[in-house]
Residue, then its C-alpha position, 0 to 999 in steps of 0.5 A: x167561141x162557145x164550149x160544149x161539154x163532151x159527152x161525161x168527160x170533164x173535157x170542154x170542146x170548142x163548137x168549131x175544132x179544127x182537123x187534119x183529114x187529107x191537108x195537115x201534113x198530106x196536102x197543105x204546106x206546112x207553113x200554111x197549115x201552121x198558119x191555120x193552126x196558131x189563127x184557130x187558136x187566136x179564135x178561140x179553138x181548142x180542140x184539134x183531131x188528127x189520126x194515125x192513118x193521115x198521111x201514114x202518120x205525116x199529119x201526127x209528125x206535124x202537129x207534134x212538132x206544131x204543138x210543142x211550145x204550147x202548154x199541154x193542158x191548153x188545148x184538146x188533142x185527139x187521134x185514133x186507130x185502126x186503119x193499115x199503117x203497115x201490111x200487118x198493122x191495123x185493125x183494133x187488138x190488144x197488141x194494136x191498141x198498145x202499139x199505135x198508141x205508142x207510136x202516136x203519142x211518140x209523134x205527138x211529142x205527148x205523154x197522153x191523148x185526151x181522146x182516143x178513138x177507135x176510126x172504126x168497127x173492128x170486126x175481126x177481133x172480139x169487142x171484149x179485147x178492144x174494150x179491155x185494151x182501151x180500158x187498159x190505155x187509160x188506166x195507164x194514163x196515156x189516154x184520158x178518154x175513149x171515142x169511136x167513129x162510124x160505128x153501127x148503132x148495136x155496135x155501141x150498145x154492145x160496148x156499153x153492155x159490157x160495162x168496162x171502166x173506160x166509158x165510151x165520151x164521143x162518136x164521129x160520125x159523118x154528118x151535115x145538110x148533106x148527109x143525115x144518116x146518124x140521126x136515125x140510129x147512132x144519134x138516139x143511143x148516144x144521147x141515152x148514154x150521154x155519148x157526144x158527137x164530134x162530126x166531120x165533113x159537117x161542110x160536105x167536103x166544102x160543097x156546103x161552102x158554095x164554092x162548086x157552082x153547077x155547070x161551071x169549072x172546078x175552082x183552081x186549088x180547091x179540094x176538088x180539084x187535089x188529087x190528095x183531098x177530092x176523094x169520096x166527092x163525086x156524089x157531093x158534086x152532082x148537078x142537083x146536089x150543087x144548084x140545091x146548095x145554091x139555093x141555100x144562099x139566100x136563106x143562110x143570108x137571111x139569118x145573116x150569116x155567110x153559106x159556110x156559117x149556116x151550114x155549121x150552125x145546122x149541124x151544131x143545132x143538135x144538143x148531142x153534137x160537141x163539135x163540128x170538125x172543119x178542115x182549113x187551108x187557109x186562115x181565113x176560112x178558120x175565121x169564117x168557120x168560127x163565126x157559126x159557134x154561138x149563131x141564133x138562128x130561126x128555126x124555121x130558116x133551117x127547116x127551109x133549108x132542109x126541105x131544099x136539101x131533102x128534094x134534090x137528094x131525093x132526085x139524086x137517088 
């Protein structure tokens, strides 16, 4: 396993992270989950991301009880808010931010959060109070350092005008062969401010894994076929998109790697990317995940696979 630095911080980040988005606590047996958890660690993984939304805290409630023999400073716990965990909570206010970060460090079983991340742009309450309740956040030292998922490029560039003490480190962006948008905007304004990303769905939800072939069933027992981890798919699983990514097949094996692996090492081939946030059911597909931190791969193979990609997506539209 190889590290990066995240963004300004002093926290260095496993390539591959593990998270808990639809499975730890909501789709994935927790024997199961357990068993995912202790194989990341063993491969080297220490960084783990969750948020309070997942499972309206179920996911929070398992990694507390997950984590609790293991010595705090030997791994890198992040979460965040905003999404309802009520009829009156969410969104990122003053009174928010202390209330639900006090509610997860609770089901954390942890005095503090490494990383503490607004899950979006909160248009309702002005940028001055969330920045202000963040700032407050670590001051207290319940949070180490601050992030942000799927903010608009001028979002972040009006938070970092404001010039608070507690600096922006990460944003988590959706980003994969499958989905680009982040480089346009969001990947050129962090690198000015040396924000890391830590992106999600880096496999496209496990469509970069091969899995779902064009014409054929939906694989028993794959996310696809879940009713609590298919959402948001139905694009990923068009005809075009599926018989691109088969295609792909024989240029991940050209660089010697499995499907799964050149998909994470394409992702990880951007300087500005600390991490690529995987999902796992099992713990063999966390091995599989690791086997892309550290990957030397030609340059051209990935141009390849960009082109493969670009033409199917550009049929898609």
């Amino acid at each position: 396993m190889q590290y990066r630095r995240l963004g300004d911080s002093d926290l260095t980040v496993s390539e591959i992270s593990l998270g808990s988005w639809l499975t730890y606590g909501v789709g994935v047996e927790a024997d199961k989950a357990r068993a995912c958890l202790e194989t990341a660690f063993e491969q080297g993984i220490n960084f783990i991301d969750t948020a309070n939304v997942y499972g309206r805290g179920a996911a929070e409630e398992f990694l507390g009880e997950a984590l609790a023999g293991r010595p705090r400073d030997s791994y890198v716990l992040a979460t965040k808010l905003f999404f309802p965990m009520s009829d009156e909570d969410r969104g990122l206010s003053r009174d928010q931010v202390e209330k639900q970060l006090d509610a997860s460090l609770e089901r954390l079983r942890t005095p503090y959060i490494d990383l503490y991340q607004c899950h979006r742009y909160d248009w309702d309450t002005p940028l001055e109070e969330t920045m202000e309740a963040l700032t407050a956040a670590v001051d207290s030292g319940k949070v180490r350092y601050i992030g942000f998922s799927e903010w608009p490029a001028e979002r972040i560039q009006a938070a970092m005008d404001l010039g608070y003490s507690a600096k922006f480190v990460s944003s988590q962006p959706q980003y994969s062969l499958l989905w680009r948008q982040p480089e346009a905007e969001v990947i050129p304004v962090c690198r000015r401010y040396n924000i890391s990303q830590i992106v999600w769905s880096p496999l496209g939800q496990g469509v970069l894994t091969g899995k779902y072939e064009p014409g054929k069933p939906l694989p028993q027992g794959t996310r696809a076929t879940s009713e609590e981890m298919s959402g948001w798919m139905d694009r990923l699983l068009q005809p075009q998109v599926l018989d691109a990514v088969q295609r792909l097949k024989p240029v991940a094996a050209e660089a010697g790697l499995s499907l799964t692996q050149f998909a994470l090492a394409w992702v990880l081939r951007e300087p500005n990317v600390a991490s690529a946030i995987t999902g796992a059911s099992r713990p063999e597909q966390v091995v599989e995940n690791c086997g892309a931190s550290g990957a030397r791969v030609d340059p051209a193979l990935f141009a390849r696979a960009e082109e493969i990609v670009a033409e199917a997506l550009t049929e898609d539209a």
